[in-house]
C-alpha positions, -999 to 999 in steps of 0.1 A, spaced: -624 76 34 -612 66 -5 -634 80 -27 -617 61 -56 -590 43 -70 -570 39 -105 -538 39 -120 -521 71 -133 -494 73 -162 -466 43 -154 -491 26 -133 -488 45 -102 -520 40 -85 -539 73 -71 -562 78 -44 -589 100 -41 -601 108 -7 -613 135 14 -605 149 46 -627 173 66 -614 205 81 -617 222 117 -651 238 99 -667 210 90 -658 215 51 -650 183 31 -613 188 19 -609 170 -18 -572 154 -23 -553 128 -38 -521 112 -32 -498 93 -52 -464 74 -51 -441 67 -19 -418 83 -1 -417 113 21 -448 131 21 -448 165 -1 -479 181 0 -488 207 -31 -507 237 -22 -518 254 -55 -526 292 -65 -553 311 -78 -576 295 -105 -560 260 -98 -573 227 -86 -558 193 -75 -557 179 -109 -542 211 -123 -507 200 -107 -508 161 -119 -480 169 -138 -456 181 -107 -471 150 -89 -464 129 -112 -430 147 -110 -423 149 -74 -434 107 -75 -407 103 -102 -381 116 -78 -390 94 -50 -421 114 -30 -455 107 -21 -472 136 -38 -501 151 -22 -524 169 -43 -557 190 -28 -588 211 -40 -584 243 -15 -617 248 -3 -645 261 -30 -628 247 -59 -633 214 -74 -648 185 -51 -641 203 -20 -665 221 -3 -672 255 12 -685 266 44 -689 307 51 -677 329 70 -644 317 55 -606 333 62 -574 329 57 -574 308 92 -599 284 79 -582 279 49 -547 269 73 -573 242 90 -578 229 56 -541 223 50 -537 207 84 -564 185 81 -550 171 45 -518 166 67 -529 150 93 -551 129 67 -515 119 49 -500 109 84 -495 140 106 -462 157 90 -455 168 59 -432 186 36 -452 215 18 -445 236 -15 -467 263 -23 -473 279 -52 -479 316 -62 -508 326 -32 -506 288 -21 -473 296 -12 -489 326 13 -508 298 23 -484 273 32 -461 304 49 -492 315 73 -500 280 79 -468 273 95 -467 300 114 -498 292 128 -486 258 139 -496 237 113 -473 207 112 -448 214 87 -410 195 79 -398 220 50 -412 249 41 -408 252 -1 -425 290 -12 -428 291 -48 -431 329 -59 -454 340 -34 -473 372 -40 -460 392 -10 -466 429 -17 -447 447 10 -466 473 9 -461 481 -26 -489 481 -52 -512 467 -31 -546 457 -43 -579 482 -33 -586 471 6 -624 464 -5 -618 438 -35 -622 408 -14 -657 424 -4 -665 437 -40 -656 400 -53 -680 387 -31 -706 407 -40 -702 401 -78 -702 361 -69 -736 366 -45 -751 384 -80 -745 357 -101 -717 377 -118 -690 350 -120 -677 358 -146 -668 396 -137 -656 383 -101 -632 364 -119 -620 392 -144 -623 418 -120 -596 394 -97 -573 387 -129 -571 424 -133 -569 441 -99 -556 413 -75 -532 399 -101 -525 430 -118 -529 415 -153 -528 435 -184 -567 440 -195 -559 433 -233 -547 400 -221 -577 395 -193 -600 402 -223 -580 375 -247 -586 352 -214 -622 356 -214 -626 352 -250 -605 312 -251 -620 285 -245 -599 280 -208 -627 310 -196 -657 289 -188 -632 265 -164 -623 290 -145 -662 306 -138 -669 281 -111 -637 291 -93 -652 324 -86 -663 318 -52 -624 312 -43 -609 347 -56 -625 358 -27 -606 337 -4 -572 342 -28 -579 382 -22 -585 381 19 -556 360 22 -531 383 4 -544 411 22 -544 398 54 -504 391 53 -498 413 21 -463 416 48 -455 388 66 -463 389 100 -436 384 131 -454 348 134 -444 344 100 -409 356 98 -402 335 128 -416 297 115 -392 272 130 -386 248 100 -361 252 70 -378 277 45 -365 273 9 -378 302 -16 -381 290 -53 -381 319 -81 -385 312 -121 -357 320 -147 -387 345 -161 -418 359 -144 -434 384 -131 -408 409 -116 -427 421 -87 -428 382 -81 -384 378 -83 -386 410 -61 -408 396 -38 -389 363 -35 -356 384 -32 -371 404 -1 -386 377 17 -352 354 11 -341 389 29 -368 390 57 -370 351 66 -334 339 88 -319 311 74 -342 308 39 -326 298 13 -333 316 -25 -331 289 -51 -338 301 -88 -354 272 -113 -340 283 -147 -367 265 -165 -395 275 -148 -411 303 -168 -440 323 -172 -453 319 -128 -455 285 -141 -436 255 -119 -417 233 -142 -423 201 -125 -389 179 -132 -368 210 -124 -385 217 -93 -389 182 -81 -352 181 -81 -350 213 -60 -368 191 -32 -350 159 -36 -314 178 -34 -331 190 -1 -349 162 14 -333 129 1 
């Protein structure tokens, strides 16, 4: 069903509609441009129309861009118990939504995401993982943060769930967790809450990735920033390792765990046009 209509920047004209997952939950996306089909799956703190400008990108190098609200952020909705299964249903019902196949990058834990949807069967053409947070076992976050996040957000205590995730299942530094919390981006990010939970079962549900994983049957391509994190370039280094045939591809001008959206819109077109 289309929610709405209108024109974004050039006059590309974007949908809005919404799909409804295996669990009944409404799935929020919108889709843009022509072409093949590359469906975005964004990280932590991030909603559909925090990635218009890799959209708008990806539409610029000849893609239909396919933009969704993972479920308990934005307009899509929540239903509980949630896991990192229901969360793969929400991806395959955007895809099936958008035509039944689909290319997918995924960012940061979307990129965990996209990975464990695959290997769960969810119809996917090429596989882009933008520095997923794989772990390895190393530095892992406290086994009970998922359920201690939970239990802030059932208090009302938003606003510590989502500090309490920046600091111990992002491993930011808490001088600049505190400068978060004092700018003006803070009060965004409060309704997000509900979704660290989800952020923090999926990581530590395939902190590793399982054999499922490490044996997906479409072409894998592993994008790493010029600059970020470096547990993140390790963990894209190790998983290029792990995964047969995946390709490690770094994007110079992405910086910061940010996606530069020209530069990695070209990575895809060199790859799929």
């Amino acid at each position: 069903m289309v929610a709405a209509e209108q024109n974004d920047v050039g006059g590309v004209r974007v949908d809005r509609e919404v799909a409804t997952s295996a669990d009944g939950t409404r799935i929020a996306y919108e889709i843009r441009g022509e072409g093949p089909v590359v469906v975005i799956v964004n990280g932590a703190f991030s909603t559909a129309r925090d990635v218009t400008e890799f959209a708008r990108a990806l539409v610029g190098a000849g893609f239909a861009a396919v933009s969704y609200d993972r479920r308990a952020r934005g307009d899509s909705g929540d239903t509980k118990p949630s896991a990192p299964e229901r969360e793969a249903e929400d991806l395959a019902a955007v895809i099936d939504a958008v035509g039944g196949r689909a290319n997918v990058i995924g960012h940061s834990s979307g990129a965990v995401l996209a990975l464990f949807a695959a290997s769960l069967g969810v119809p996917v053409q090429h596989l882009f993982l933008s520095e997923p947070p794989f772990r390895f076992g190393q530095h892992e976050p406290a086994a009970d943060l998922a359920e201690r996040l939970q239990r802030l957000v059932d208090d009302g205590d938003e606003a510590t769930a989502v500090s309490t995730f920046q600091l111990e299942g992002v491993g930011l530094d808490p001088a600049l967790v505190e400068q978060i919390k004092q700018s003006p981006i803070f009060p965004g990010l409060v309704p997000l809450a509900q979704s660290t939970v989800y952020d923090a079962q999926l990581v530590r549900q395939v902190s590793t990735p399982t054999e499922a994983m490490v044996a997906v049957q479409v072409p894998v391509t592993i994008v790493v920033g010029g600059d970020t994190f470096p547990f993140l370039a390790s963990a894209a280094k190790l998983l290029a390792e792990t995964l047969p045939g995946a390709e490690l591809v770094e994007v110079a001008e992405s910086v910061g765990h940010r996606v530069h959206p020209e530069a990695t819109a070209k990575v895809l077109a060199e790859r799929l046009l």
